[in-house]
N, C-alpha and C positions, 0 to 999 in steps of 0.2 A: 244802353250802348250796345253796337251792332258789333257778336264776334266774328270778325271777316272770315276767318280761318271753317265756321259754320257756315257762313254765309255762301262760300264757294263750295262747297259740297251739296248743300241744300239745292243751288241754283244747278250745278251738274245734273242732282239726281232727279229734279224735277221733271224733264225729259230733253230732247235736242234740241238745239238751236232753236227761238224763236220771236217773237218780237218785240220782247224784252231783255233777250240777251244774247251775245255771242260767245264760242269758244275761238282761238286762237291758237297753235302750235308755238308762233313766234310771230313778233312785229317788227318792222325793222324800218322809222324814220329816218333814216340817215340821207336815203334818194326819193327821189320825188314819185317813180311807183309806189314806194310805200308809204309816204306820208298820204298821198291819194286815193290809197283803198283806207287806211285808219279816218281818215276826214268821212269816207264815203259812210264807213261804218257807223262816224259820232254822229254825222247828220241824219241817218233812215233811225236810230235808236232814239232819238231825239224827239225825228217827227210822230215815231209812229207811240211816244210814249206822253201822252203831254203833261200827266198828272203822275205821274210815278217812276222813280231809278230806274234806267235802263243799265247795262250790265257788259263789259266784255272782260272775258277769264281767260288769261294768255299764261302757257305751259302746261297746257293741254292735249293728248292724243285727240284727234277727230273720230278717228274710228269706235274707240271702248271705252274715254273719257280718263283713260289711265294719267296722272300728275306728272310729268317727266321733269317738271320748272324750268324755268328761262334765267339768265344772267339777271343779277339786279341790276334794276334798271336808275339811274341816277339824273334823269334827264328833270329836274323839276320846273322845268320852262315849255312844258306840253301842251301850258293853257293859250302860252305866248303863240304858237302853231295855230291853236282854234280860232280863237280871236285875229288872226290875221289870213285866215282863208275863210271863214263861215259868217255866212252874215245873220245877225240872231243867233251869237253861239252860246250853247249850254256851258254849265260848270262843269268843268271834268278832274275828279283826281282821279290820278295815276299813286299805288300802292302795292310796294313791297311784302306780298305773304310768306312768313315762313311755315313749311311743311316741316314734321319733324323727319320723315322717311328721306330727305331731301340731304343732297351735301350741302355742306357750307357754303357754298356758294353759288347755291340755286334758290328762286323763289320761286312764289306767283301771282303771276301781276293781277292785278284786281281795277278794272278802268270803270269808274262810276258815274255816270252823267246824270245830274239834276234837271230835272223837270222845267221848263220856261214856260210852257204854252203859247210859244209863238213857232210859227214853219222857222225853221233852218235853211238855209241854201246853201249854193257852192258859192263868195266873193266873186272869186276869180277862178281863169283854167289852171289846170294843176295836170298833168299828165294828160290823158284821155277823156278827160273830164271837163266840161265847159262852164264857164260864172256864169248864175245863173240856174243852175242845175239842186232837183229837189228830190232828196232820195226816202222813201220809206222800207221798211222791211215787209219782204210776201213768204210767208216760213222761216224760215232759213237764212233769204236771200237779202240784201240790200239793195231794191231797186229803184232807176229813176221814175217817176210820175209825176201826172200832172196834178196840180192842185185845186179840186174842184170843190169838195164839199168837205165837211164838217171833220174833223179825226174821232171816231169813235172811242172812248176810253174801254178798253176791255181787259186791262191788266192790272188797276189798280189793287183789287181785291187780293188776287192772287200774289204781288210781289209783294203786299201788306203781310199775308201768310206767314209768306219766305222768312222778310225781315222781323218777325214775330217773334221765329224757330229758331230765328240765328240771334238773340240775345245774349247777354255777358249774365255769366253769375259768381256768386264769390268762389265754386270751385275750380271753375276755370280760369280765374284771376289768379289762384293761390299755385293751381298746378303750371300755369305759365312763369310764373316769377323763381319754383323749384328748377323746372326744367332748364333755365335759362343762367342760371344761378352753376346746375349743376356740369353742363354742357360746357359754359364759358372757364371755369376753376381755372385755368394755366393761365389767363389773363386780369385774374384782380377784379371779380365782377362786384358789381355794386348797383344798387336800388335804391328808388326813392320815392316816397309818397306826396302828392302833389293835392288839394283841394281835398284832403279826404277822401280820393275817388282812386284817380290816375296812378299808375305807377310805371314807371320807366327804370328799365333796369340796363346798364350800360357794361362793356369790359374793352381795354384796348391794353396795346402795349408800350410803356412808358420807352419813350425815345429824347433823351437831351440831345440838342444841336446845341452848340457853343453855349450861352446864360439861357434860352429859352429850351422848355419841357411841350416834347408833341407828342400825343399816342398816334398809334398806327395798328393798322386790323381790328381799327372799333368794330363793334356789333352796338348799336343800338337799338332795344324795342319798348313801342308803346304796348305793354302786354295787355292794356283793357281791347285793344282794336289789333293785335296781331300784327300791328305794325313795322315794320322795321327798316333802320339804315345802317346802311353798310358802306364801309373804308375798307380798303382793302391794306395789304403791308406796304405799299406801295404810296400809300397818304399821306400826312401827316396832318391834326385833328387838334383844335384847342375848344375843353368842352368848361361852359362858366354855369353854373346853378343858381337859380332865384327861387324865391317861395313862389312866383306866379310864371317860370319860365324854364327851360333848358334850351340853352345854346351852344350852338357846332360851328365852330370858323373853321372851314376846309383853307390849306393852304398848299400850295407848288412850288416845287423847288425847280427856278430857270435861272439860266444864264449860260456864258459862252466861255470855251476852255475851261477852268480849274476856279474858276470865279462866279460862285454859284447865291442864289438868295432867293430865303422864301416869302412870297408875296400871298396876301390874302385873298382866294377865290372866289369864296361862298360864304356866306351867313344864313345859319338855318336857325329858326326858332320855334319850339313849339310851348303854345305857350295856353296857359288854363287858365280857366274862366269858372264862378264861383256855379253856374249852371249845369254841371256837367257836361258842358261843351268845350272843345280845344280846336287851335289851329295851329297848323302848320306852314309858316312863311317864310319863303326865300329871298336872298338879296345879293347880287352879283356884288362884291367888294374889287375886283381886278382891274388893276391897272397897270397895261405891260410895260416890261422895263422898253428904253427906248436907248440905242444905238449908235455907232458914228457909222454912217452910209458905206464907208469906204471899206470897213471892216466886216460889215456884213457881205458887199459883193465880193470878197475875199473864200468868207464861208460860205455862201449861197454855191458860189463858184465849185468848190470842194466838194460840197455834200452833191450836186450832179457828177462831178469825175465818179467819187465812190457806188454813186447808184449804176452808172453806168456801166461799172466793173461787176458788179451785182447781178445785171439782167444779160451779161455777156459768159458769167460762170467766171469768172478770174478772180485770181488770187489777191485778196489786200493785202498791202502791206502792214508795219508794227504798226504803224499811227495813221494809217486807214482804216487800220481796226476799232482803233481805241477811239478816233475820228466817230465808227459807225454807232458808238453806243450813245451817241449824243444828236444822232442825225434827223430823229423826229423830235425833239427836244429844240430842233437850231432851224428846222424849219419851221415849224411854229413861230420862233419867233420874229424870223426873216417875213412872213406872213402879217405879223402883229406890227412890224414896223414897214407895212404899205409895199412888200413883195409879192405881189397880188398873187404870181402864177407859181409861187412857193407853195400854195396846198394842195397844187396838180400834181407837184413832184413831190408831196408827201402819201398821197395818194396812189402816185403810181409806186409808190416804193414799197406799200401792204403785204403784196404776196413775197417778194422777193424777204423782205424781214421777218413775215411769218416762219418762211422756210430756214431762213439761216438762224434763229434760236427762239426759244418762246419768251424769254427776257428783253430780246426786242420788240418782238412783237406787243409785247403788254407796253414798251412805251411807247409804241406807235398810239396802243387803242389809249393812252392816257396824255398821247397830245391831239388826238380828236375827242376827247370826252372835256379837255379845257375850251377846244374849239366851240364845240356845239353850245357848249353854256353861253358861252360870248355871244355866240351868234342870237342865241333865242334873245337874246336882253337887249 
């Protein structure tokens, strides 16, 4: 088994950029420039790799390769993007590395595309980019070309090498499970041996809502692969143990005024095979609560007066206040119940929320982080 956390070092130190891997400072799919250079990226890696993992390493400096990390990324519907822009698209996982030099909550992402040997294209246009369109990598770069003759394999050998040097051994398995053990202590950490191989060591913090038990600010890692997911305090997480499995129900807490209920988000499992092989699969569980019309264009109505007092500098009142702490929360769901142009006005409300407290802001990015799952599924 491949230790990521070598793997990215090894591929850094190897030399810059080339046609089996890129580096990234940050990625950012949320707009269609950036879904369109990361597409451009999957496809020239793809093409120009047809026998061997091609590679992109995000939270990275460009200039000295220095590890700065990116926010964890939670988007597990990435593949959902390739497959619906790339025709002939590769396997891509997307992976959570933790550095130890790295705060709590910085990784680095680790993007790994399997080999197909077939061309890649673009589906359709995407940005500046036209369907139809076939990119490989020249150094560095990802360019368009034409496709005339044969793909020379010239990197199998070498990224053979890489993934050699970047092997798992029992002491880096043993020093993962202390470090993580010893790191986590304020939250209850705990491990567990899976197939004789695997170990996954977990810690969150115990949270009762009324008869049900959630944690919140899990840390979960697969310490044979470096792997890891994160919750933040902000979640809340129901995790169920099997000899052949671990499972994570993400759940959100919605609803309108003082009348609130947690609905199941996500199911994640990862689950081991007698091989030394595992996967890891997700499954969208959400189904939004639904509404009386009348009473949402009541709120819909509201939360514009409030934004508009917002991007004007004016004063809210007591229960415009307490109004705003729910205001990405009631867009969403005025959104979820077929108010189509409710995520214009949750959108334009980012900066103005960023600036009036960072506790809005974080439920701003956490009713576009329920969005985005939706949407990829």
């Amino acid at each position: 088994m491949i230790n990521k956390r070598l793997l990215i070092k090894h591929l850094l130190a190897h030399n810059d950029e080339n046609s089996f891997y890129d580096k990234k400072r940050k990625i950012d799919i949320s707009h269609k420039e950036g879904k369109a250079k990361f597409l451009k990226h999957v496809c020239a890696l793809s093409n120009s790799n047809p026998k061997n993992n091609s590679f992109i390493v995000i939270g990275v400096e460009d200039e000295d390769n220095n590890i700065v990390g990116v926010d964890f990324f939670d988007d597990s519907k990435i593949q959902n993007l390739i497959n619906a822009y790339l025709t002939n698209p590769p396997i891509v996982q997307y992976e959570n590395i933790p550095f130890p030099h790295l705060p709590d909550d910085k990784v680095v992402g680790l993007v790994t595309i399997r080999p197909i040997e077939k061309i890649t294209s673009l589906r359709k246009n995407i940005w500046k980019y036209y369907g139809g369109s076939v990119f490989f990598r020249d150094g560095s770069m990802s360019m368009p070309k034409v496709f005339d003759v044969e793909i020379k394999d010239i990197n199998s050998k070498i990224v053979e090498a890489i993934e050699k040097n970047a092997q798992n051994n029992i002491q880096h398995t043993l020093d993962g499970v202390f470090d993580f053990m010893n790191k986590r202590k304020d939250y209850n950490p705990q491990y567990k041996v899976f197939k004789e191989y695997f170990v996954v060591c977990w810690a969150g913090q115990k949270k009762e809502v009324k008869d049900e038990t959630f944690l919140s600010r899990v840390d979960i890692e697969l310490i044979n692969e470096q792997v890891r997911l994160f919750f933040s305090n902000l979640d809340e997480v129901s995790i169920t143990i099997h000899e052949n499995y671990f499972k994570i129900i993400e759940y959100v807490k919605l609803g309108l005024q003082n009348n609130h209920k947690y609905y199941p988000l996500e199911e994640t499992i990862i689950s081991f095979e007698e091989n030394a092989n595992y996967n890891i699969d997700t499954k969208l569980l959400f189904e939004p609560p639904q509404y009386d019309k009348k009473t949402l264009y009541h709120i819909y109505n509201s939360n514009n007066s409030i934004l508009e007092k917002l991007k004007k500098g004016l004063t809210l009142t007591k229960m415009e206040a307490l109004d705003l702490k729910n205001l990405s929360a009631t867009y969403l769901i005025c959104y979820l119940n077929l108010f189509h142009e409710a995520i214009d006005k949750l959108n334009e409300a980012r900066p103005y929320l960023k600036n009036y407290s960072k506790d809005l802001y974080n439920t701003y990015k956490d009713s576009i982080r329920i969005l985005r799952k939706v949407k990829y599924s």
